[in-house]
C-alpha positions in Angstrom: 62.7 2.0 -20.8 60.9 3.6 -18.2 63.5 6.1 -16.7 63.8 7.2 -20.8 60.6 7.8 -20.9 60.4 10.0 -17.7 63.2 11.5 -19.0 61.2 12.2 -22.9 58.1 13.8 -20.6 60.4 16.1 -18.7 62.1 17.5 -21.6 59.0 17.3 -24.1 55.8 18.6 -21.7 57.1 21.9 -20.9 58.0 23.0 -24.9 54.2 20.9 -25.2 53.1 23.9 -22.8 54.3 26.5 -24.2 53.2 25.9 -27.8 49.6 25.4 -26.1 49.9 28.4 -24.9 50.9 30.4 -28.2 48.3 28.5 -30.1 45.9 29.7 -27.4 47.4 33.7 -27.7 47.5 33.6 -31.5 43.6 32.5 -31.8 42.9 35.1 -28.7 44.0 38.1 -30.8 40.6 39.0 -33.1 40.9 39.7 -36.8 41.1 43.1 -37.0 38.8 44.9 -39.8 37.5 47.9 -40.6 34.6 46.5 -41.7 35.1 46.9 -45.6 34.8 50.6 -45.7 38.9 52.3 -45.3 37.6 55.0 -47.0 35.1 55.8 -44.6 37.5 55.0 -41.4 40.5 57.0 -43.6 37.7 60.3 -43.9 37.3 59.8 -40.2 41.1 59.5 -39.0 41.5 62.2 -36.4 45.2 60.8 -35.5 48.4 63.1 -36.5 51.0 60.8 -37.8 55.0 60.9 -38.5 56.0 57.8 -39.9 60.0 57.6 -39.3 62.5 55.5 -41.5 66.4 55.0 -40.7 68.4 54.3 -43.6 71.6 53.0 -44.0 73.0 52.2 -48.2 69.8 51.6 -49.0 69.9 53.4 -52.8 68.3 50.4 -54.1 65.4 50.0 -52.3 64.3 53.4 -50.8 62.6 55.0 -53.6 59.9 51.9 -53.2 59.7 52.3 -49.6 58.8 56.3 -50.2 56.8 55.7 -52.8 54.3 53.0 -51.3 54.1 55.5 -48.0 53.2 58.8 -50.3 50.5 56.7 -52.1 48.8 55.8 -48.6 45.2 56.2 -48.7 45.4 58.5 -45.2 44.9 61.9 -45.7 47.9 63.2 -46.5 47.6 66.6 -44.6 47.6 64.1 -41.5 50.6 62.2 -42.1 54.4 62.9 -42.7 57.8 60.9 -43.9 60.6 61.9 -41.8 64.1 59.3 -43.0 67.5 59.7 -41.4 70.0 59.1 -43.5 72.6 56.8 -41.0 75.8 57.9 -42.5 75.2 56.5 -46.2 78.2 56.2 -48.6 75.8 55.8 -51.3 73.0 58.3 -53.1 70.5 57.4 -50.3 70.4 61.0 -49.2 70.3 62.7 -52.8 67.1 59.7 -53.2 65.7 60.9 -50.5 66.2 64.7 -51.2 64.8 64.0 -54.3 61.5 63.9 -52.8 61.4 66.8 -50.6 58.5 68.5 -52.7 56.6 66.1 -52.0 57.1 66.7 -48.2 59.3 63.5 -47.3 61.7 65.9 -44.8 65.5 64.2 -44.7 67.3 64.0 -41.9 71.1 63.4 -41.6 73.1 61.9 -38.5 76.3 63.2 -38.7 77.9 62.1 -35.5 81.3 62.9 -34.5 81.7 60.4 -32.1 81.3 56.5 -32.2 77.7 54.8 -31.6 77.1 51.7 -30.7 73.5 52.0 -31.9 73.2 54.7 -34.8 69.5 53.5 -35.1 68.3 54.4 -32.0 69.5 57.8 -32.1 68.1 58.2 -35.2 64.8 57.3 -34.5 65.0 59.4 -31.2 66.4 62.3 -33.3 63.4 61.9 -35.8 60.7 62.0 -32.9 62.0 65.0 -32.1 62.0 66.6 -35.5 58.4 65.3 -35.8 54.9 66.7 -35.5 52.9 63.7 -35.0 50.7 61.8 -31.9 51.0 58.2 -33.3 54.6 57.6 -34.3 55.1 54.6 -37.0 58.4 53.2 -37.8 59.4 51.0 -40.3 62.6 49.9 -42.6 63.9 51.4 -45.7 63.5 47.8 -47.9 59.7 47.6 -47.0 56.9 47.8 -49.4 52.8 47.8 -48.1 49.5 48.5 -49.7 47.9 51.9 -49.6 45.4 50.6 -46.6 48.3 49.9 -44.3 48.8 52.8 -42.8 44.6 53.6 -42.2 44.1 50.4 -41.2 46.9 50.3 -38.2 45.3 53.9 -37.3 41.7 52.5 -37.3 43.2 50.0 -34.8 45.0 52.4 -32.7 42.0 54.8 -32.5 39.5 51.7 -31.7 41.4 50.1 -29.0 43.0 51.2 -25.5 46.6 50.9 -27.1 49.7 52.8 -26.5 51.8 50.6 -28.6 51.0 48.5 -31.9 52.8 45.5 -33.5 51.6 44.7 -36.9 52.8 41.8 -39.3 56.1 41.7 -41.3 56.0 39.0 -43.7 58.8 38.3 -46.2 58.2 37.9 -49.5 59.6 37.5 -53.6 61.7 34.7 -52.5 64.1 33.6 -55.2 65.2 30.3 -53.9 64.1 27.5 -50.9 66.3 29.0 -48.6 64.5 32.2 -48.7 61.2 30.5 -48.2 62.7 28.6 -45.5 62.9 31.6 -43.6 59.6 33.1 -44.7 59.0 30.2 -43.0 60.5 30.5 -39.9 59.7 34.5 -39.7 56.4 33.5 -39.5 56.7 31.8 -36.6 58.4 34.2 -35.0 55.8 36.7 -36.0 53.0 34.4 -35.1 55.2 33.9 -31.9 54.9 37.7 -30.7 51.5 38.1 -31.7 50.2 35.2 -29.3 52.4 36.7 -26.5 51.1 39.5 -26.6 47.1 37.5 -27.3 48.6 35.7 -23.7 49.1 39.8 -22.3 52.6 38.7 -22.1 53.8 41.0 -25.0 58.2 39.6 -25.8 59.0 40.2 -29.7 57.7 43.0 -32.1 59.4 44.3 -35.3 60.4 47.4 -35.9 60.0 47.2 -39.5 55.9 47.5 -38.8 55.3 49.1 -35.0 53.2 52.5 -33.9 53.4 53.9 -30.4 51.9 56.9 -28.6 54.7 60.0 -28.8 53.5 60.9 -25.3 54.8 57.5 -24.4 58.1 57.6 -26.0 59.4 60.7 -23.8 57.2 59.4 -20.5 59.4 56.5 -20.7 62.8 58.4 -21.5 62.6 57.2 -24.9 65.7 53.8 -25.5 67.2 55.6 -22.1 68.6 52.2 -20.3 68.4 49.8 -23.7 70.9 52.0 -25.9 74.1 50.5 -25.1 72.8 47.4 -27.5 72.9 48.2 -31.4 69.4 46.6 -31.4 66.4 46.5 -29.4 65.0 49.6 -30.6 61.6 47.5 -31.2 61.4 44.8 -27.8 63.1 46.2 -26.1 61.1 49.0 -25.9 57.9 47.4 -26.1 58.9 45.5 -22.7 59.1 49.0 -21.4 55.6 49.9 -22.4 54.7 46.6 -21.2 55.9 47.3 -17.6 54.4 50.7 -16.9 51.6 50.2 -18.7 50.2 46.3 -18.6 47.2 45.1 -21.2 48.1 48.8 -23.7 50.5 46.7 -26.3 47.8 45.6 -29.2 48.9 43.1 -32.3 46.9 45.0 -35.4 45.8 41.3 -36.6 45.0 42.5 -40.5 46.2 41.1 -43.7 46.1 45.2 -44.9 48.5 45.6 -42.0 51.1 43.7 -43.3 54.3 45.0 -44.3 56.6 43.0 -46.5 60.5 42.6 -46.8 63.2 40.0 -47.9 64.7 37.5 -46.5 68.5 37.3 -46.2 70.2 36.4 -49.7 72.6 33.7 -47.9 73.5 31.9 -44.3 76.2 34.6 -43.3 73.7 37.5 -43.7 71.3 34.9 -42.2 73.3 34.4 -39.2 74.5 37.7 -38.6 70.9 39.1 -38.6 70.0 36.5 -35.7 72.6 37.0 -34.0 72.0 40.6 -33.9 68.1 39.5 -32.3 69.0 37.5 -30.2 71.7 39.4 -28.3 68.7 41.7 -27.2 67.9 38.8 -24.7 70.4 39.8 -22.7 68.6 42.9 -21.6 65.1 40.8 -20.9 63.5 41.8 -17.6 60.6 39.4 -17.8 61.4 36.3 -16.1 58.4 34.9 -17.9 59.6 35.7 -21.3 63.3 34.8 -20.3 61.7 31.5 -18.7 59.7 30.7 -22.0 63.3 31.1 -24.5 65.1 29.2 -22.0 62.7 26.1 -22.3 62.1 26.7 -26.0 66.4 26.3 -26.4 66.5 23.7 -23.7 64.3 21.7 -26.0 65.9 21.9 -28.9 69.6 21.5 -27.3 67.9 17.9 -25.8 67.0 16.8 -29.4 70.2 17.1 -30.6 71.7 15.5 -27.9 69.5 12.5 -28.6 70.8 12.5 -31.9 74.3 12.4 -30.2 73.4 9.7 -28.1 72.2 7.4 -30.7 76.1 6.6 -31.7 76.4 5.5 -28.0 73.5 4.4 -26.1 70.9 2.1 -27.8 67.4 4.0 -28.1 69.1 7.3 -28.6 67.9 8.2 -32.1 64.3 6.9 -31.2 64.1 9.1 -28.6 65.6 12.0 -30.6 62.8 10.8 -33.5 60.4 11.3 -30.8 60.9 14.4 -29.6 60.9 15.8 -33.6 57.9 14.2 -33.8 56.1 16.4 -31.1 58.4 19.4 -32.3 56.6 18.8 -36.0 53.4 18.1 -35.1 52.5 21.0 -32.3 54.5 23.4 -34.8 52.5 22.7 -37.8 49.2 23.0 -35.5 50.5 26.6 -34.3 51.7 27.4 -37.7 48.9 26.6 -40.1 46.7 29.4 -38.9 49.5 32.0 -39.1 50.2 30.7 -42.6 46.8 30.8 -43.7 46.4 34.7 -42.2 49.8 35.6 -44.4 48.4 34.2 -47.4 51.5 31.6 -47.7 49.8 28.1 -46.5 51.5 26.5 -48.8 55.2 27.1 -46.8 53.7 24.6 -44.9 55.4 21.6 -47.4 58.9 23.0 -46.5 58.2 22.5 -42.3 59.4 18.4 -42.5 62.7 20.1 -43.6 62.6 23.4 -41.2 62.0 21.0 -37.8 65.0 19.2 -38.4 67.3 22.5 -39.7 65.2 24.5 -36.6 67.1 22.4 -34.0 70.7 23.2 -35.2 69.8 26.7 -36.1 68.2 27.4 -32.4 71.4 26.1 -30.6 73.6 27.9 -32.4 71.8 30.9 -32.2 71.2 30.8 -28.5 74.9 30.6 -27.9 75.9 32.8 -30.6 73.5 35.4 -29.4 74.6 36.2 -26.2 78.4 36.3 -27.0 80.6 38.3 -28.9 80.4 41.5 -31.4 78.7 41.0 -35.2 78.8 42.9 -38.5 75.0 45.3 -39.3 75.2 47.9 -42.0 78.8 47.5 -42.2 79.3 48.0 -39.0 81.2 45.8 -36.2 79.0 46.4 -33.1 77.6 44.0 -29.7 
């Protein structure tokens, strides 16, 4: 009895830690308001701003996305909408074209040689068409309210920030597997958000993220990160990070929030995470890489509990234990970040998410860091 319980505190204390320590980082980052009055702060704004979209086949979404950014409350002479149409063998570009009196300006990759990350270069190709200080990307199947994009300037003008990560919260989910990962995307969200409270920034999203211009071509732009098809949002927050410690800000605002979907089913599912988590490779950070390693380590020892309870006696009460502490310290972390996305309820479907969690998290972490995977039709690593 007691070598298994030695054994339960080794494994269990340092996961304990670190969920102590995102709680801690999630309550450390303020709400952010503008104190009622976006009109006001939006009549102020002194910030020139190109917000950049890449698009891939995304005719049945990107007319909402353009929309929602030409009906921003910002004044409009201090914004623009640059989108690079990725190679689309749909009417993305003639949707997009479509809007060009209204200033959206359309930009087309045509590459003659194979990529192995089209996004990246057309983000980098889209800074350099653009006029703006502030650059803000986000993802051609995103919708947000006519305060988001005042409210992440009011931020960026109010703090010392080169870089800002904003919420991303999915949303219209048509079944309980897609609120099983709205779920589990808002832990991940809550996740970065209290690393970077912590002023150990790891995980953004580049669906909702703003960075000085300046800083983009100081740092080389994704020079050194662009052999991965992903990263164009961590991995280049981690370089911010390192020349510039304590200037990455999380714009804490329910106006802030930018909404998607989740994945209609587990291969689109898999293949997205997958696609995350190979950026881990590229980590620099022992502390982050330190943190994922215990988080997986963790997980990997519950289910080998469960394995152990068809041959050793006590197995599956020590694999019940550990879920236990897994449930009990996530729902703790993840109540508050429910209760900021305006989703507390998801809360019923955790029970079911701690136990699915531990076989999604191995698999993941071994999945990620091997082998090629399918984005935007495309077989890439």
């Amino acid at each position: 009895m007691v070598p298994a319980l030695i054994l339960y505190v080794v494994i269990t204390a340092p996961y304990a830690l670190i969920m102590v320590f995102l709680i801690r980082g999630w309550h450390r980052n303020p709400n952010f308001t503008t104190n009622g009055d976006l009109q006001q702060a939006s009549a102020g704004a002194r910030t020139k701003v190109s917000i950049l979209i890449a698009a891939r086949n995304e005719e049945e979404n990107i007319s909402k996305t353009i929309n929602d950014i030409l009906a921003q409350d910002y004044p409009r002479e201090l914004y623009e909408l640059i989108v690079a149409d990725d190679h689309s063998t749909d009417r993305t570009s003639e949707i997009i074209s479509s809007y060009a009196a209204e200033g959206v300006r359309l930009l087309s990759l045509r590459e003659d040689r194979a990529l192995n990350s089209y996004k990246k270069k057309a983000i980098a190709d889209a800074i350099d068409l653009s006029t703006g200080d502030l650059i803000v990307t986000t993802d051609a199947d995103c919708r947000m309210s006519p305060a988001w994009l005042s409210t992440l300037v009011s931020f960026y003008e109010r703090t010392d920030v080169l870089l800002v990560s904003s919420p991303v919260v999915y949303f219209q989910e048509q079944d309980h597997f897609e609120k099983l990962q709205t779920l589990e995307f808002s832990f991940l969200i809550g996740l970065g958000a209290a690393m970077i409270g912590n002023n150990i920034p790891s995980t953004c999203n580049g669906a909702n993220l703003a960075y000085r211009k300046s800083v983009f071509y100081e740092l080389e732009g994704f020079k050194g990160i662009d052999d991965l098809a992903s990263g164009d949002d961590e991995l280049f927050l981690h370089k911010v990070t390192s020349r510039y410690p304590g200037r990455v800000g999380f714009c804490k605002s329910e106006q802030a929030i930018v909404y998607t979907h989740a994945k209609p089913d587990l291969t689109e599912f898999i293949r997205q995470r997958k696609r995350w988590a190979s950026k881990t490779v590229k980590y620099k950070n022992k502390k982050i890489v330190t943190l994922g390693i215990c988080i997986w380590a963790f997980n990997l020892g519950i289910l080998l509990g469960a394995l152990a309870g068809f041959f050793i006696p006590g197995g599956w009460i020590f694999m019940g234990a550990m879920l236990c502490a897994k449930f009990i310290l996530e729902l703790i972390f993840l109540v508050p970040v429910t209760r900021f996305i305006g989703r507390a309820w998801l809360i019923l479907y955790l029970p079911l998410l701690t136990v699915l969690h531990v076989l999604y998290m191995v698999l993941i972490g071994l999945l990620g860091n091997s082998g090629k995977y399918v984005w935007k039709g495309r077989l890439v690593r």
